[in-house]
C-alpha positions as CSV (number, residue, x, y, z in Angstrom):
1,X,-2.7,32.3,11.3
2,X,1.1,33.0,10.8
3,X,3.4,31.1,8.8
4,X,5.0,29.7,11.8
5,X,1.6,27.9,12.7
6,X,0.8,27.0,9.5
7,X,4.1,25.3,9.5
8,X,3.4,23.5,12.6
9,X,-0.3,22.3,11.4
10,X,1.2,20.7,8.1
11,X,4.4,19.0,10.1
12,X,1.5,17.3,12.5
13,X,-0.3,16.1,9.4
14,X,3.0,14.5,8.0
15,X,3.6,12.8,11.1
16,X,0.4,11.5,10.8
17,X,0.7,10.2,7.6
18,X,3.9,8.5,8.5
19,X,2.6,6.9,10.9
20,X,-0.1,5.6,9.0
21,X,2.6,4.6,6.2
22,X,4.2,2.5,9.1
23,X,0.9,0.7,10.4
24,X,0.5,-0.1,6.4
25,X,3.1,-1.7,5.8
26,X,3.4,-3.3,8.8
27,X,0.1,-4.9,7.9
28,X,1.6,-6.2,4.6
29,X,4.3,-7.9,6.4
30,X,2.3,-9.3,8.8
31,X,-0.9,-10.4,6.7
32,X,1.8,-11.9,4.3
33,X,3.4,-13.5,7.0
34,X,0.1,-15.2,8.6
35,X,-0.5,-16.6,5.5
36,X,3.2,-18.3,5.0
37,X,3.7,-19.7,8.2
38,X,-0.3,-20.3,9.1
39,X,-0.5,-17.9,11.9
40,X,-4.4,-16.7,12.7
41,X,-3.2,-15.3,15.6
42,X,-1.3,-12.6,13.6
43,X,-4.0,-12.5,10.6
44,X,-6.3,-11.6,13.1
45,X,-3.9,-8.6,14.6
46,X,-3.7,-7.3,11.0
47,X,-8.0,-7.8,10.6
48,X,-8.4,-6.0,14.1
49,X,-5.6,-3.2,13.9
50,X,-7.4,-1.9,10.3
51,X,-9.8,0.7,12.4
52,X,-6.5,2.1,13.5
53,X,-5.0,3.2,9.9
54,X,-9.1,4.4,9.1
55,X,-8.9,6.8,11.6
56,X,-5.4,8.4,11.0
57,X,-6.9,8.5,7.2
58,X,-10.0,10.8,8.6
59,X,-8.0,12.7,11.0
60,X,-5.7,13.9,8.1
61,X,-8.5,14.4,6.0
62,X,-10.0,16.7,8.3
63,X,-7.0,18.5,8.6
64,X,-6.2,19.2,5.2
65,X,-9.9,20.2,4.7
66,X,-9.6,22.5,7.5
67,X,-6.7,24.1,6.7
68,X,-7.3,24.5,3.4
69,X,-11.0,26.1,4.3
70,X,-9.7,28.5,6.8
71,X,-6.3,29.7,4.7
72,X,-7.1,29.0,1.6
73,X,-3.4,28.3,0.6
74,X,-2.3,28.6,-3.0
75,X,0.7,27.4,-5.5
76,X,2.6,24.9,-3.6
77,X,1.5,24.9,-0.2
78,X,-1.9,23.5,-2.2
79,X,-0.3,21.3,-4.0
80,X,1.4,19.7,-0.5
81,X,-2.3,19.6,1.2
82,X,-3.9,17.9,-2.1
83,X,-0.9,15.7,-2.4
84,X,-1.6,14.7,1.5
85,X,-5.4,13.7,1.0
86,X,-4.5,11.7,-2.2
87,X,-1.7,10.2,-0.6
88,X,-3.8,8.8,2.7
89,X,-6.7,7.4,-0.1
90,X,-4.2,5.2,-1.4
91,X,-2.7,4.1,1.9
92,X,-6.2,3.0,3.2
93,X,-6.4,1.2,0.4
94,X,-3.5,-0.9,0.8
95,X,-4.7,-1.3,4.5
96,X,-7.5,-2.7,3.0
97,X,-5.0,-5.2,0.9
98,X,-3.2,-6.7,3.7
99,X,-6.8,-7.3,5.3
100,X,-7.9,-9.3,2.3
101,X,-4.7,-11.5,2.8
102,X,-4.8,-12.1,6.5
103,X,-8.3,-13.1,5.5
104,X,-7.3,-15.6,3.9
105,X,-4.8,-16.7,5.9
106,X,-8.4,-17.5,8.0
107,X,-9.8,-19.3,4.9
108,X,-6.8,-21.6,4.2
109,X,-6.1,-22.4,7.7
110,X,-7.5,-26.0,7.8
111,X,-5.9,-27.0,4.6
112,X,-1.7,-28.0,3.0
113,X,-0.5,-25.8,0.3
114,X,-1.2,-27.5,-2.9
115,X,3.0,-25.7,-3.5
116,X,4.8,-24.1,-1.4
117,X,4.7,-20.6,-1.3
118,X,7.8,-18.9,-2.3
119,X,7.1,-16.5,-5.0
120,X,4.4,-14.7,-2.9
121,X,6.4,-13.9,-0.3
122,X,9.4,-12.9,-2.9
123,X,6.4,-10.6,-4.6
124,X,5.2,-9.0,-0.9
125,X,9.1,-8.0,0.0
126,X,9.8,-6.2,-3.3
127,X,6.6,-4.5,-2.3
128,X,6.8,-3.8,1.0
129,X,10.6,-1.9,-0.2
130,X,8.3,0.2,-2.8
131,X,6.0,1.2,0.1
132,X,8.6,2.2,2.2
133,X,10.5,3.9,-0.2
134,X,8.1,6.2,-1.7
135,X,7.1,7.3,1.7
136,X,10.8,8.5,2.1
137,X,10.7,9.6,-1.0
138,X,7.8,11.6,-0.1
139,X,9.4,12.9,2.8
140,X,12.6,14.1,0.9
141,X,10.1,15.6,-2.0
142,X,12.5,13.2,-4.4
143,X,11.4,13.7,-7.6
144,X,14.0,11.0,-9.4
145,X,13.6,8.2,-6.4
146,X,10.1,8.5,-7.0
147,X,10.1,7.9,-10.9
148,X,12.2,5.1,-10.2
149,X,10.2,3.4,-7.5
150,X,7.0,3.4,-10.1
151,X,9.6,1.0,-12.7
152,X,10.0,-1.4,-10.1
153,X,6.3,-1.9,-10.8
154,X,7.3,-4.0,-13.5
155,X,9.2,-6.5,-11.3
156,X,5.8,-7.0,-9.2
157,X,3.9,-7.3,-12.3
158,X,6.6,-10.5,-13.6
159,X,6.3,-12.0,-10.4
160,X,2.3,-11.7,-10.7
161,X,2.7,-13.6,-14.2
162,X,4.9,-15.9,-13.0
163,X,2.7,-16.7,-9.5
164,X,-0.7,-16.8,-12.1
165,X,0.9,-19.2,-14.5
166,X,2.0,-21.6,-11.7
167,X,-1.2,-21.7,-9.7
168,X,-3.3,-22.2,-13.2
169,X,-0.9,-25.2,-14.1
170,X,-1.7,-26.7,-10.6
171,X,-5.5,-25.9,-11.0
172,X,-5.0,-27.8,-14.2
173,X,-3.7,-30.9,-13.2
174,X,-6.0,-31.1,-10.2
175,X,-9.6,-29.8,-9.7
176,X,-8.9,-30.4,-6.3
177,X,-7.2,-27.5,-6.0
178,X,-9.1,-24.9,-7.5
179,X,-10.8,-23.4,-4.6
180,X,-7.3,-22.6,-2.6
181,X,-5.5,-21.4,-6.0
182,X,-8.2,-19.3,-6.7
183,X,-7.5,-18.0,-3.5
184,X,-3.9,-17.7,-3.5
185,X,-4.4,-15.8,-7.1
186,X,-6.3,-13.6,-5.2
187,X,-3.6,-12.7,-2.2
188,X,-1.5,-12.3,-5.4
189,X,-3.7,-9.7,-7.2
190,X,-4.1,-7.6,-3.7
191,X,0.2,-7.3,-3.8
192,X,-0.2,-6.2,-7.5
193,X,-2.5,-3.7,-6.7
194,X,-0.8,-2.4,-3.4
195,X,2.1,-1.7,-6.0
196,X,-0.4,0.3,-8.2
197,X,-1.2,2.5,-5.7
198,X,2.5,3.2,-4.9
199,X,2.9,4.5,-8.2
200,X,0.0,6.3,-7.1
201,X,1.5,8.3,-4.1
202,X,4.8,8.5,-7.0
203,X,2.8,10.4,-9.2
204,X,1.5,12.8,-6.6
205,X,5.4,12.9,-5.1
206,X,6.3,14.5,-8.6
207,X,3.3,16.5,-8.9
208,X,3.7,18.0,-5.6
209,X,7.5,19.1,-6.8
210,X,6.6,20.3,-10.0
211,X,3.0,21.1,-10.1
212,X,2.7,18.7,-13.4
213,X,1.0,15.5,-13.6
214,X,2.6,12.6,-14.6
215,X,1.2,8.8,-15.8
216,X,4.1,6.3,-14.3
217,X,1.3,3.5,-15.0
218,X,2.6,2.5,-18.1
């Protein structure tokens, strides 16, 4: 295989994975969405459209695999094929996120909010930016962009705090409560770890410009 065609085969796999980027977080915003303004007609778009981001995750695998079997690249053409697989683990993964919410969004249908829901939403955009961003960041192999996306993990994590200490007061003052808090604790806790797994896909960013690993989860 020339250079040229081995060129071509690793520009198909990025397009892949951007598009599987976009049907993520696509399914953030709409599984966060369904939940805010009660919409199980979207929840269920986000539950039925998951097989869709699964299969761009094997079809990319398989790619890398074979390419990687049949040229057995080295040094940084490696390093961009691992970076690819890793990358497409964590983006399932978030797929699998925005299912759990629009899940809920089902479970909570048929009852108020015991508050409204404010700092979720607030929590899901500064996540939805970090999952965009690192995937340009990706893209433009930006080494500084992506060490500065993983510290906006610390604003997610505040927010987190903040949404857990609210919902435990309201649990608190009334039993009542307790099944849909736990829930919305939950939809919480899925964001938190979406932004996890974009430091992830930062780590691998610098690793796939440097060749050294790097903990950002600090």
């Amino acid at each position: 295989m020339t250079r040229h065609v081995f060129e071509e085969q690793l520009d198909g796999l990025h397009r892949k994975l951007m598009s599987m980027g976009t049907l993520v977080e696509e399914a953030i915003h709409k599984s966060i969405k369904s939940l805010v303004e009660r919409d199980l007609q979207l929840a269920e778009q986000v539950i039925a459209s998951d097989h869709l981001i699964n299969e761009l995750e094997q079809e990319i695998e398989m790619g890398c695999f074979q390419m990687i079997a049949l040229q057995q690249p080295v040094g940084g053409d490696l390093r961009r094929l691992g970076t690819m697989l890793k990358l497409v683990t964590d983006l399932e993964r978030m797929g699998d996120h925005a299912v759990s919410i629009a899940k809920t969004t089902r479970r909570l249908m048929a009852e108020p909010y015991v508050k409204p829901l404010i700092d979720i939403p607030l929590m899901a955009d500064h996540v939805k930016a970090m999952v965009r961003d690192s995937l340009n960041a990706y893209i433009g192999l930006d080494k500084q962009a992506a060490e500065e996306i993983a510290l906006r993990d610390d604003i997610v994590d505040k927010l987190f705090s903040t949404i857990f200490r609210d919902l435990i007061d309201v649990m608190t003052k009334n039993s009542q409560s307790i099944s849909q808090g736990t829930h919305l604790l939950l939809v919480a806790q899925y964001l938190e770890r979406i932004a996890d797994h974009v430091t992830n896909i930062c780590e691998w960013i610098i690793y796939m410009s440097t060749g050294k690993l790097t903990d950002l989860n600090k």
